[in-house]
C-alpha positions as CSV (number, residue, x, y, z in Angstrom):
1,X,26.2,-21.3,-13.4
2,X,27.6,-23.7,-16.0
3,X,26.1,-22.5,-19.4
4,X,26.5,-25.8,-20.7
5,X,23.3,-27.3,-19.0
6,X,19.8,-25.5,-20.5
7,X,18.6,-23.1,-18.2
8,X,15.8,-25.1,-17.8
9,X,17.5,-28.0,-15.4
10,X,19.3,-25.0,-13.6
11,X,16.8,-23.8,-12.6
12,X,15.6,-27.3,-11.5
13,X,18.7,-27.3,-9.8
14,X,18.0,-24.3,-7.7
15,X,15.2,-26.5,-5.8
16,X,18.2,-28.5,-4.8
17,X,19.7,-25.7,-3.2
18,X,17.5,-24.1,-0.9
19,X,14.9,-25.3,2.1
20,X,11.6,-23.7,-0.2
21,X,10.1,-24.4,-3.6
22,X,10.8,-24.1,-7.3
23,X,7.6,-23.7,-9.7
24,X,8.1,-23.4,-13.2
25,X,5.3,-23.8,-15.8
26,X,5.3,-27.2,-15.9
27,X,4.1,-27.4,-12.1
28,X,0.4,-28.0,-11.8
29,X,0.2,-24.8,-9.4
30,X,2.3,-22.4,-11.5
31,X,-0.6,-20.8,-13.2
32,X,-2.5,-19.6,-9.9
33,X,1.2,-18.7,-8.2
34,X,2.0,-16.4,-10.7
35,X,-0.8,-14.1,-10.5
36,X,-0.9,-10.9,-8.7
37,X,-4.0,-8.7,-7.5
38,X,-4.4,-6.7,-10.4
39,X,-5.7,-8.8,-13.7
40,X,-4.1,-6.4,-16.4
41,X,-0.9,-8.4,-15.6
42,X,-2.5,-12.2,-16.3
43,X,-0.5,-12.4,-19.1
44,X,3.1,-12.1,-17.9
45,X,4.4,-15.7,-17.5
46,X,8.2,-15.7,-15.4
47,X,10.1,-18.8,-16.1
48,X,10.2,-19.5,-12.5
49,X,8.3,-18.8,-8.9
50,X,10.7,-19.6,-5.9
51,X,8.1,-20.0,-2.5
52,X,11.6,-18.5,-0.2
53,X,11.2,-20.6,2.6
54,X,14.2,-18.5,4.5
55,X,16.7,-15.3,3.9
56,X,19.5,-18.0,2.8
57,X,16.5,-19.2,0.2
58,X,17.1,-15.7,-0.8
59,X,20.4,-15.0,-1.2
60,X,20.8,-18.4,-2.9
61,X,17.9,-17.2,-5.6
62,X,19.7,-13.6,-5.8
63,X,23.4,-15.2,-6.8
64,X,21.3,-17.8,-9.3
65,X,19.8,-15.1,-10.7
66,X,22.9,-13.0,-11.5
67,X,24.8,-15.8,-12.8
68,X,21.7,-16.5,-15.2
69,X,21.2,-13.0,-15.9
70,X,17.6,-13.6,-15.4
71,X,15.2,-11.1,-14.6
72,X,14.1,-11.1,-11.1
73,X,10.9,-9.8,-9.3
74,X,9.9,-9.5,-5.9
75,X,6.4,-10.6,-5.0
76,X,5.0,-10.3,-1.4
77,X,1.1,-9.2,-1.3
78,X,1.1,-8.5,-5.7
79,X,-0.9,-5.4,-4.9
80,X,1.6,-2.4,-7.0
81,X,0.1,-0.9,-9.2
82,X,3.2,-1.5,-11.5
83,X,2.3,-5.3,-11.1
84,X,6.1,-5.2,-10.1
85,X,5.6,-8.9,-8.7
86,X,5.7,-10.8,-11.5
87,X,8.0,-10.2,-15.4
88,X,7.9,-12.2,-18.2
89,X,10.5,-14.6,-18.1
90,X,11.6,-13.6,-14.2
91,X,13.0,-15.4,-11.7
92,X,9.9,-14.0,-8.9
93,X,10.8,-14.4,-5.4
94,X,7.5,-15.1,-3.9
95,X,8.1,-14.3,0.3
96,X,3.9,-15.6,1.0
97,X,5.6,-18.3,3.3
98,X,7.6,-15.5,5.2
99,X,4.0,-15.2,7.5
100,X,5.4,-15.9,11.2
101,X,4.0,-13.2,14.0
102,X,5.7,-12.7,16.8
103,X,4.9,-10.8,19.4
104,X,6.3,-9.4,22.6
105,X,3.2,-8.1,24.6
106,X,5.5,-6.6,27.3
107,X,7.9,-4.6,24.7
108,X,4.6,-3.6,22.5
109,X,6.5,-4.7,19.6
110,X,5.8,-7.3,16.7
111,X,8.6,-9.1,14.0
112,X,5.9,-10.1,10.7
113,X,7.1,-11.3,8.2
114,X,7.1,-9.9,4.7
115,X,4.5,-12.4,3.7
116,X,1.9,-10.9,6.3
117,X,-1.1,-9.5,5.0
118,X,-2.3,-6.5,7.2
119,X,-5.2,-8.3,8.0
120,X,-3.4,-11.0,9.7
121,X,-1.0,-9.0,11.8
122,X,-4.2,-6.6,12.8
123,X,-5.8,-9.5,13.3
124,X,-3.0,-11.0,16.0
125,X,-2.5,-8.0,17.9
126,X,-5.4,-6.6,18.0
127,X,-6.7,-9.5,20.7
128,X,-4.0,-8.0,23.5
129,X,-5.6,-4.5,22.6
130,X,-2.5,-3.2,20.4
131,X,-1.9,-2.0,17.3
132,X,0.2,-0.8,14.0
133,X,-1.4,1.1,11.7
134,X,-1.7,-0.3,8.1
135,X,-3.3,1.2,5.0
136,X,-7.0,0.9,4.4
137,X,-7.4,-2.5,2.3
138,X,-7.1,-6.0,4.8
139,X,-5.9,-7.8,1.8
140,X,-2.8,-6.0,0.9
141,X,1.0,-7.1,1.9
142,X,2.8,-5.5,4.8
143,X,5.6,-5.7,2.8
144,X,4.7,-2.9,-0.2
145,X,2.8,-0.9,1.9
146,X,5.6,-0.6,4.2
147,X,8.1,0.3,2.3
148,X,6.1,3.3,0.3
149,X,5.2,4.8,3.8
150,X,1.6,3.4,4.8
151,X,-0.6,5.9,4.6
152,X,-3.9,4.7,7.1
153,X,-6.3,4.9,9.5
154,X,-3.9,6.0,12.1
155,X,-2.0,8.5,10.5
156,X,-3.4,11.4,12.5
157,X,-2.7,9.9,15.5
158,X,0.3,7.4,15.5
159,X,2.0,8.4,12.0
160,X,2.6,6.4,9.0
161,X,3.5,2.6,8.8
162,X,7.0,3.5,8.7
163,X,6.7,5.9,11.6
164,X,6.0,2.6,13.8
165,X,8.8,0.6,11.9
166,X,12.0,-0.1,14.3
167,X,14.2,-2.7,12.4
168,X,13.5,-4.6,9.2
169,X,15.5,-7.6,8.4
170,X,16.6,-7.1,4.7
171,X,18.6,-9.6,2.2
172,X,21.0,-7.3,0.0
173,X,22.5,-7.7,-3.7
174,X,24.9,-9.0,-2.6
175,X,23.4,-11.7,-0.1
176,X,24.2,-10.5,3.2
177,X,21.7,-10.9,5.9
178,X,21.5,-7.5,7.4
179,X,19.5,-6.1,10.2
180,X,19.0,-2.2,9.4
181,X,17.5,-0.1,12.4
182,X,18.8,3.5,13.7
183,X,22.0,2.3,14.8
184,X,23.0,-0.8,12.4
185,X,23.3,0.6,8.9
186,X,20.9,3.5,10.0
187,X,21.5,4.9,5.6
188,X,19.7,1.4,4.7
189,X,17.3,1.9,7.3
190,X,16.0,5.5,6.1
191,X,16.0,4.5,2.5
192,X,13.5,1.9,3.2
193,X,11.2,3.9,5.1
194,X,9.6,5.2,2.1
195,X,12.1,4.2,-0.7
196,X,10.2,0.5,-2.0
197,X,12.2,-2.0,-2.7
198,X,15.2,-0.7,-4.4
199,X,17.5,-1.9,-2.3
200,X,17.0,-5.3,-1.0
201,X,14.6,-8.3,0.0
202,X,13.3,-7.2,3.4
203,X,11.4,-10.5,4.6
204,X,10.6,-9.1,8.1
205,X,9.6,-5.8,10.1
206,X,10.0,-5.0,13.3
207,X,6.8,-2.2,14.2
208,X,6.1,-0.7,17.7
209,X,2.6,-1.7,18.7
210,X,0.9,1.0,20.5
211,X,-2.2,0.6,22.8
212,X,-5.5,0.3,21.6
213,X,-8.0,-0.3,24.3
214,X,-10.7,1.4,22.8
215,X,-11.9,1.8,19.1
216,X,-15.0,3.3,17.0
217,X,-15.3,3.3,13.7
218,X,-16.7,2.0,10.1
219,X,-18.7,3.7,7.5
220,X,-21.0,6.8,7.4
221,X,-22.9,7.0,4.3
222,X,-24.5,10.5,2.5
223,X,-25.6,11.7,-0.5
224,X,-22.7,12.6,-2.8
225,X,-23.3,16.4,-2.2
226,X,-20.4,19.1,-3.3
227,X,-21.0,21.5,0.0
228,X,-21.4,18.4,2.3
229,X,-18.0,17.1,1.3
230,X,-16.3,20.1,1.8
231,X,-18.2,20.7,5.3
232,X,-16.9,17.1,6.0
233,X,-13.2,17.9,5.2
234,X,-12.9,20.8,7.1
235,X,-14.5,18.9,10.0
236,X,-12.0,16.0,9.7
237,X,-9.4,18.8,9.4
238,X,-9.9,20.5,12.9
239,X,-11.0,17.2,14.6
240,X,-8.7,15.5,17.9
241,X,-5.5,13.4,16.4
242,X,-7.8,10.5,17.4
243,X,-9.4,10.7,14.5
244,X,-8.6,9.7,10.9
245,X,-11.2,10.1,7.9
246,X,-10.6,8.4,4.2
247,X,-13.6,9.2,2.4
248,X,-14.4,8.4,-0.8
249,X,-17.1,9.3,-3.9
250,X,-18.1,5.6,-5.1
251,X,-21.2,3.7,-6.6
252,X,-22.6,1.6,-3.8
253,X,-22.3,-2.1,-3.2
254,X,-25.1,-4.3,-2.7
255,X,-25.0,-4.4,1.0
256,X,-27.6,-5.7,3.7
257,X,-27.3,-2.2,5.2
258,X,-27.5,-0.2,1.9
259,X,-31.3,1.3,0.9
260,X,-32.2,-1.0,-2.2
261,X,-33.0,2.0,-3.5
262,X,-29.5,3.6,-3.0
263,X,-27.3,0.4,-3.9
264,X,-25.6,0.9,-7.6
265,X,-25.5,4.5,-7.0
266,X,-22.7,7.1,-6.2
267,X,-22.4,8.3,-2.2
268,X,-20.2,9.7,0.2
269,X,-18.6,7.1,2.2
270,X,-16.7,8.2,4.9
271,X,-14.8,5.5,6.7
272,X,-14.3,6.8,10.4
273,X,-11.7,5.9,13.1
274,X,-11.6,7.2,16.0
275,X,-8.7,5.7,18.6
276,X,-9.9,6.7,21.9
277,X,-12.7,6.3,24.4
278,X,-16.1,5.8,22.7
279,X,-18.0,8.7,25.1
280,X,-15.5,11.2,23.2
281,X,-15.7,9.0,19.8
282,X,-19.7,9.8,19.9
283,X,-18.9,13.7,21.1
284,X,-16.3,13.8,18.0
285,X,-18.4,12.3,15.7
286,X,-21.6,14.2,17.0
287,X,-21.1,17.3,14.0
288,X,-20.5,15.0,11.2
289,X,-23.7,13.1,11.4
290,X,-25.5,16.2,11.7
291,X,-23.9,17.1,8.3
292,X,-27.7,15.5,6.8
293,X,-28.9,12.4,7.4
294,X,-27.0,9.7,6.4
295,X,-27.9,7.1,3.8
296,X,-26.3,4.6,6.2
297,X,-25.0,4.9,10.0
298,X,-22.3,1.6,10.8
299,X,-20.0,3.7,13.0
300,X,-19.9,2.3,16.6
301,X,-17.7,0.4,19.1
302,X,-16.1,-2.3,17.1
303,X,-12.8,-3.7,16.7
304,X,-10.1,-1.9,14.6
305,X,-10.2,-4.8,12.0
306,X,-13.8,-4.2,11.2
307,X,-12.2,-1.1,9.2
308,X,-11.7,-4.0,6.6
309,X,-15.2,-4.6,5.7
310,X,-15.4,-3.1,2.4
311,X,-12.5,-4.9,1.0
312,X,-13.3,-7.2,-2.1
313,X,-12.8,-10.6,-2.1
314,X,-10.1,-11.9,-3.5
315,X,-11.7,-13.9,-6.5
316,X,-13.2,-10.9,-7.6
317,X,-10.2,-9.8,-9.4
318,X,-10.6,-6.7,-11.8
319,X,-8.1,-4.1,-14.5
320,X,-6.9,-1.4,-11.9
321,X,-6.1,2.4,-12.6
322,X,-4.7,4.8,-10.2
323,X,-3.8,7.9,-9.5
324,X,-2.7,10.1,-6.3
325,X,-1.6,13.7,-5.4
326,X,-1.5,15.3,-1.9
327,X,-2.8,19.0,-1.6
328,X,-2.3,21.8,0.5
329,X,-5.9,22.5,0.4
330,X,-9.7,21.0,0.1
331,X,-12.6,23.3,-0.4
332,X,-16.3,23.5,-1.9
333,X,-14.2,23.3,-5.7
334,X,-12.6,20.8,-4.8
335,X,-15.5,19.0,-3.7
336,X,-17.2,19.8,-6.7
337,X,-14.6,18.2,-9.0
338,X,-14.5,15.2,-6.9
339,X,-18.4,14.7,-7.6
340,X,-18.1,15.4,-11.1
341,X,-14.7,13.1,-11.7
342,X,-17.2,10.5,-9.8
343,X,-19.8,11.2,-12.1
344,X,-17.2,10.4,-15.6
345,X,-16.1,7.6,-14.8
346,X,-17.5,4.3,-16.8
347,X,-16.0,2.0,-15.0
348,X,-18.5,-0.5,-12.8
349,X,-16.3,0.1,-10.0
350,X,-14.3,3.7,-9.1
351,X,-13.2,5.4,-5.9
352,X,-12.6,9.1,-5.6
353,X,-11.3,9.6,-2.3
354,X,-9.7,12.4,0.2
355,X,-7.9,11.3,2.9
356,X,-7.2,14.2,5.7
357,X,-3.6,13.9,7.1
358,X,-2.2,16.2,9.6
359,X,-1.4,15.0,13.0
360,X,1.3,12.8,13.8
361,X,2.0,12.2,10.2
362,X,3.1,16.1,10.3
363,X,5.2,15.9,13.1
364,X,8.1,13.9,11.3
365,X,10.4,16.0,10.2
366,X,11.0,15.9,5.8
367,X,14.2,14.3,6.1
368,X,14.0,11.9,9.1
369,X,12.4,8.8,6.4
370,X,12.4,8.7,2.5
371,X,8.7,9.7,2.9
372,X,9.0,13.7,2.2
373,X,5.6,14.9,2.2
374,X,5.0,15.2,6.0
375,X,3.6,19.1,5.0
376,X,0.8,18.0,3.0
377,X,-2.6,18.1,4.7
378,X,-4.6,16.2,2.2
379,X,-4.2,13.3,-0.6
380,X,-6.5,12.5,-2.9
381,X,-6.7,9.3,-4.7
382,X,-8.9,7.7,-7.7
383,X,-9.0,4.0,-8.7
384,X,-11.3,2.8,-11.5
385,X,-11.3,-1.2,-11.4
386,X,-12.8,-3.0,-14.7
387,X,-12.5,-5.3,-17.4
388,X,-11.8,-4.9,-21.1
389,X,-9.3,-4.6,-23.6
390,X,-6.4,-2.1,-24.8
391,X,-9.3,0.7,-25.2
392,X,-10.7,0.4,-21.9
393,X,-7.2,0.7,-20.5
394,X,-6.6,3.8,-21.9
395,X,-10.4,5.0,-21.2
396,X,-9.5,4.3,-17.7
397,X,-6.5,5.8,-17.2
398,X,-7.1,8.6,-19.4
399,X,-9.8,9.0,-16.5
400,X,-7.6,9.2,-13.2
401,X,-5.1,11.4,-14.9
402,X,-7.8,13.9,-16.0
403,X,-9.5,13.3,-12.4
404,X,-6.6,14.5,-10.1
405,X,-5.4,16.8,-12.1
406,X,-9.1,18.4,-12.1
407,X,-9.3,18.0,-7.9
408,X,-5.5,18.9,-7.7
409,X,-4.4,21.2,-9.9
410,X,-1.6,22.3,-7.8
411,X,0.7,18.9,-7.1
412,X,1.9,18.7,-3.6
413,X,3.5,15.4,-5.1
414,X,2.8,11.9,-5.1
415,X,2.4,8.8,-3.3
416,X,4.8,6.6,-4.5
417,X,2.9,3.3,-3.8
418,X,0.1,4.6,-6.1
419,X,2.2,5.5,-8.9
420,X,1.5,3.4,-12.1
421,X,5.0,3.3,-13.5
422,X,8.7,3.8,-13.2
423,X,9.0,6.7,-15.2
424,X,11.6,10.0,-14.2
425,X,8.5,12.3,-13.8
426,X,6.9,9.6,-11.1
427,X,10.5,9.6,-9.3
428,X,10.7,13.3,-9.6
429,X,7.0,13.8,-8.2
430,X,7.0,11.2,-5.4
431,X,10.7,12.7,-4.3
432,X,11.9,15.8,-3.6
433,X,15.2,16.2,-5.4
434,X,17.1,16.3,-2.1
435,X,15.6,13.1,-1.3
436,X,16.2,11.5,-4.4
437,X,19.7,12.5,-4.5
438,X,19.9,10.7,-1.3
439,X,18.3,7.5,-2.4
440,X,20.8,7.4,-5.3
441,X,23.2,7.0,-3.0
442,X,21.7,4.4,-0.6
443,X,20.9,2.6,-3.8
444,X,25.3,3.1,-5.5
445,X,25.9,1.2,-1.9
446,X,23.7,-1.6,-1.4
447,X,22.6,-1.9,-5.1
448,X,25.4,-0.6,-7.5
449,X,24.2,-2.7,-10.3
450,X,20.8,-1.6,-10.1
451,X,19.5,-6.1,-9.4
452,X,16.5,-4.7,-7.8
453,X,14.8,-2.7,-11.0
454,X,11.7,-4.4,-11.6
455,X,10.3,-1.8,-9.0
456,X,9.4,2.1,-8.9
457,X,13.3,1.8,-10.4
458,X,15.8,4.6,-8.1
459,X,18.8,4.1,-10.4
460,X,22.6,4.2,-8.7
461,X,24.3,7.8,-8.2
C-alpha cells in the first residue's frame, strides 16, 4: 500500500475493493461488531472489522493486511477461549455473512458456511431427518469447533465433527482459493482436521450427514452424589455406541421444571442422547434412572436440537475460565473430586463436566486427522463464568487449573479448543510431538510467515 496516505483512508480504501463491509470505530455499529462471546475481551478495540462478503473479500483483506503490516484476526462464532477473534489494533475478518446451507438430501451431504452457528445447520437438516454432530452449545460457530475436532453428542456413535468433514473450502496466505479434501491437497486437509486455524481462512465445510430418523434425549437430573457419578460413568462407558453422555456438576438454573427448592443449587446433570429407536432408547436408559430418583426427568422423544436447551442467551454475556484433560480412567475418586472442585468454586455460574468417549471416536486411527487422542476414553472439562476484575480472573482460573489437575492427575492431554492460551506447554499437551512435528510442516507450506498467529499459534518448521 502507498505509505504516503494515513492508514486510516487505506483502510477506507479497502471497502472499495471488495463486495463486503469495512467498519472502523467511527461506524455507528463498530462497538457491538467487535465483541466476541467471552466479556474478558471487551476491551480490545482492532482498527478495523471487514463483514467478508466472499473468499475474493478475503484474499483482498489478507494481501491489505500484509502490505499494512497490520495485525489480523479471524472471527467466525467469537467463542475461543483465547478470544482469538478480535486484537487490539487488528484488521478482524469477521466470516458471520459466510451463513448459506446447502444441502443435497440424495448425497447426505451439506456445504455451511464458516459463519453457521451449529444451531442453524442442526436446525436445517434435522427437518429431512439427518444429521452432523456438533459440540454441545447451539450458539457456537461451526467454524472453531470444527477445526479443533468437535467433540459432541455423537461422538460415540458417528465420531467427531471432523470425522464427518469431507472438503472444506479454505483461503491461504497467500490468497489462493483452495478446495482441500482427501485427494486435493490431502496435507492441508489433515492439518485442519484438528489443527485450528493456523493455516488459512476456511469459509465453508463440506460434512456427511448421516441419518437420523429417530432421537431421545435431554437432561436427567440427581443429586450431586460421589458414588452415583461414578455408577453413572461406568454405565455410559459399557452403554450401545447410540449413546453419548456429557454430564456435568453445576448449580441449577431457575427452570420451570427445576424443584424451587433445588434451583441455585449444585446437581448432576446428565445430558443424554441416544441415536436410535426410542423402544431401545427407554431399554438403554432404563439403569440410569434407577441410579435414585432424579431431581428432574426431560429425557424423551424430541428432536436432536432440543439438546440445545440449556444454552445461555446471548445477552447474558459473562468472564470465562477453562480448562480440559482427557483420562484413561473415571472412578468413585474421581467422582469425589469432581463434587468437591464443584463445591470450590465462587463463581455464580461453573460446570464440572465428564464426557464418556469411546465408540466411533476410537475407531480413527491417531494419525489419520490432527486430532490425536482417539485412545482416551474420558475428558473432563471445568468452566467458571463471572464477572469482576483482575482478582476474580486469577480466583477463577486459579480454580480450573487446581480442578483438573485434582480429577485428572494423570494428563491424557488436552483439548485444544479449550486451551486458554498459545503457550508451548498447551501446543505440547494438545499434540503429540509426532503430530506437532507434522503440523509444522503443513504450517512451513501454506503459512511460512506464520500471517495466521493470532490463534492457538503452530509456528513454521
Amino acid at each position: 500500500m502507498d505509505k504516503r496516505f494515513p492508514l486510516e483512508d487505506q483502510i477506507e480504501m479497502l471497502g472499495s475493493m471488495i463486495r463486503g463491509r469495512v467498519i472502523t470505530p467511527a461506524h455507528p455499529d463498530y462497538e457491538a461488531l467487535r465483541l466476541v462471546a467471552l466479556a474478558q475481551f471487551d476491551t480490545r478495540r482492532p482498527a478495523a472489522i471487514v463483514r467478508v462478503a466472499t473468499p475474493s473479500d478475503i484474499a483482498t483483506t489478507l494481501n491489505f493486511a500484509q502490505a499494512t503490516d497490520l495485525p489480523l484476526a479471524i472471527r467466525a462464532g467469537g467463542h475461543s477461549t483465547g478470544g482469538y477473534g478480535v486484537a487490539d489494533g487488528a484488521l478482524v475478518i469477521d466470516l458471520r455473512d459466510l451463513n448459506a446451507i446447502d444441502i443435497d438430501t440424495a448425497a447426505r451431504t451439506v456445504w455451511a458456511g464458516a459463519g453457521c452457528t451449529a444451531a442453524e445447520v442442526t436446525h436445517a437438516v434435522e427437518q429431512r431427518g439427518l444429521i452432523v454432530g456438533f459440540g454441545d452449545a447451539g450458539t457456537v460457530g461451526i467454524a472453531g469447533l470444527t477445526l479443533g475436532g468437535g467433540i459432541g453428542y455423537l461422538a460415540r456413535k458417528h465420531g467427531l465433527t471432523i470425522d464427518s468433514l469431507l472438503a472444506v473450502e479454505i483461503v491461504t496466505a497467500s490468497g489462493d482459493i483452495l478446495i482441500a479434501d482427501d485427494t486435493n491437497h490431502a496435507d492441508l486437509f489433515w492439518a485442519v482436521r484438528g489443527g485450528g486455524g493456523n493455516f488459512g481462512v476456511v469459509t465453508r465445510f463440506k460434512y456427511r450427514l448421516q441419518p437420523l430418523p429417530a432421537f431421545t434425549g435431554g437432561p436427567l437430573v440427581f443429586p450431586p452424589i460421589p458414588e452415583l457419578i461414578a455408577s453413572f460413568v461406568r454405565l455410559a462407558d459399557q452403554a450401545p455406541e447410540e449413546l453419548t453422555t456429557i454430564a456435568m456438576v453445576m448449580p441449577l438454573p431457575p427452570a420451570p421444571f427445576i424443584p424451587a427448592e433445588a434451583q441455585g443449587k449444585l446437581a448432576f446433570v446428565a445430558m443424554m442422547a441416544y441415536a436410535g429407536d426410542a423402544e431401545a432408547a427407554q431399554k438403554v436408559l432404563a439403569p440410569f434412572r434407577a441410579l435414585a430418583t432424579p431431581l428432574a426427568d426431560l429425557v424423551g422423544p424430541a428432536p436432536y436440537s432440543s439438546l440445545y436447551m440449556l444454552d445461555p442467551p446471548p445477552e447474558m454475556r459473562a468472564m470465562v475460565a477453562v480448562r480440559s484433560r482427557f483420562a484413561k480412567d473415571f472412578g468413585l475418586d474421581d467422582a469425589r473430586a469432581l463434587v468437591n472442585a464443584a463445591q470450590a468454586c465462587t463463581a455464580p455460574m461453573s460446570m464440572s463436566q465428564i464426557r464418556v468417549l469411546g465408540g466411533a471416536h476410537a475407531r480413527v486411527a491417531t494419525d489419520a486427522t490432527a486430532f490425536a487422542h482417539r485412545g482416551s476414553r474420558f475428558m473432563v472439562s471445568f468452566l467458571a463464568m463471572y464477572g469482576g476484575g483482575p482478582d476474580e480472573v486469577a480466583t477463577q482460573e486459579r480454580w480450573v487449573a487446581d480442578a483438573v489437575a485434582a480429577v485428572a492427575p494423570v494428563s491424557d492431554g488436552t483439548y485444544v479448543n479449550f486451551l486458554g492460551d498459545a503457550e508451548a506447554r498447551g501446543l505440547a499437551s494438545a499434540y503429540p510431538a509426532a503430530t506437532l512435528e507434522r503440523l509444522r510442516r503443513v504450517k512451513r507450506r501454506y503459512d511460512p510467515e506464520n500471517l495466521f498467529r493470532l490463534n492457538t499459534n503452530i509456528t513454521p518448521a
